[in-house]
C-alpha positions in Angstrom: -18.6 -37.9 11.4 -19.6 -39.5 14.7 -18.9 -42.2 16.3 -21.2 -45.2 16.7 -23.2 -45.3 19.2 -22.6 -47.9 21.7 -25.1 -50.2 22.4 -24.3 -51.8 25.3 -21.5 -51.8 28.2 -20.4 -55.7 27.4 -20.1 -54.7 23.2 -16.2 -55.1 22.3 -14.5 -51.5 21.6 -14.1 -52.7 17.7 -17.9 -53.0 17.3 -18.6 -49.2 18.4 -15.5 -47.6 16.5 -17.0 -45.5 13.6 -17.0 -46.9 10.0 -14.1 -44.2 8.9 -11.6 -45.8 11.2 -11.3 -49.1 10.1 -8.6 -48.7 7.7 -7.3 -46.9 10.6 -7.3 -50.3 12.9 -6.5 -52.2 9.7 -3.3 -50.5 9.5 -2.6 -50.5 13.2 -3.2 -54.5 12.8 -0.6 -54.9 10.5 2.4 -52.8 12.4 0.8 -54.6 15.6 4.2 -55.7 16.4 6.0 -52.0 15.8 6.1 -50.7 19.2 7.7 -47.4 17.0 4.4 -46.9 15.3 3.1 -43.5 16.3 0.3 -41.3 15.4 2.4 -39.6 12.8 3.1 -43.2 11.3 -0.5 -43.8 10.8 -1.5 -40.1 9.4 1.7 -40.9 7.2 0.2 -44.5 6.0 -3.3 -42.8 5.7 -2.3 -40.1 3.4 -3.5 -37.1 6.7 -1.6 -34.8 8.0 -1.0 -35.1 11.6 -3.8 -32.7 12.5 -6.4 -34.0 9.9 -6.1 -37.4 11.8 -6.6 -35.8 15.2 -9.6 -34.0 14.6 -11.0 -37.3 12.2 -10.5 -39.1 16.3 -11.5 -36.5 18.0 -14.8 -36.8 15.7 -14.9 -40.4 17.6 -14.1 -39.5 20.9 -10.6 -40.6 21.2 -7.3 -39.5 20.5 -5.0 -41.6 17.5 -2.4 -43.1 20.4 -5.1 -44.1 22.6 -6.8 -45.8 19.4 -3.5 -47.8 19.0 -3.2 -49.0 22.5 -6.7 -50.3 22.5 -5.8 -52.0 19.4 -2.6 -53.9 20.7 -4.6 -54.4 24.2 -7.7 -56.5 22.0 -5.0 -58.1 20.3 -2.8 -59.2 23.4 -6.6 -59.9 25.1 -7.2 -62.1 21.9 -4.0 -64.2 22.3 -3.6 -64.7 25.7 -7.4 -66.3 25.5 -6.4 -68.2 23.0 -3.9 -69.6 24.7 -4.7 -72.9 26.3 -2.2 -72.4 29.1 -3.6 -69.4 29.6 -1.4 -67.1 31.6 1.6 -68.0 33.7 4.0 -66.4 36.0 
């Protein structure tokens, strides 16, 4: 399995993640607010071993924790744009 390739430098990161990890981000979106949920967590809530979900990212070019933080980083991104104060000190 490989990971989409990207199409251009300005596409979000969601739009070239590969088609396998969307449960993945799914599941990452709904313990967004767990700062305790790990790589083992998500093999855990996706039935892997720990190793089976390594090499599934590693398939995609990135490793499981780096997965997560891009997902809390779109979703803190999203929020603060939608924001209409925007961000303050």
């Amino acid at each position: 399995m490989a990971a989409s390739p990207p199409t251009s430098g300005n596409d979000p990161p969601s739009e070239q993640i590969a088609p396998s990890l969307f449960r993945a981000r799914w599941l990452i979106g709904q313990n967004i607010a767990d700062l305790d949920y790990t790589p083992a967590r998500l093999a855990h809530d996706l039935g892997l071993s720990r190793r089976s979900l390594y090499n599934r990212f590693a398939d995609c070019g990135i490793t499981p924790a780096a997965f997560i933080r891009m997902v809390r980083l779109e979703q803190a991104k999203r929020e603060i744009e939608s924001d209409p104060r925007g961000v303050t000190a």
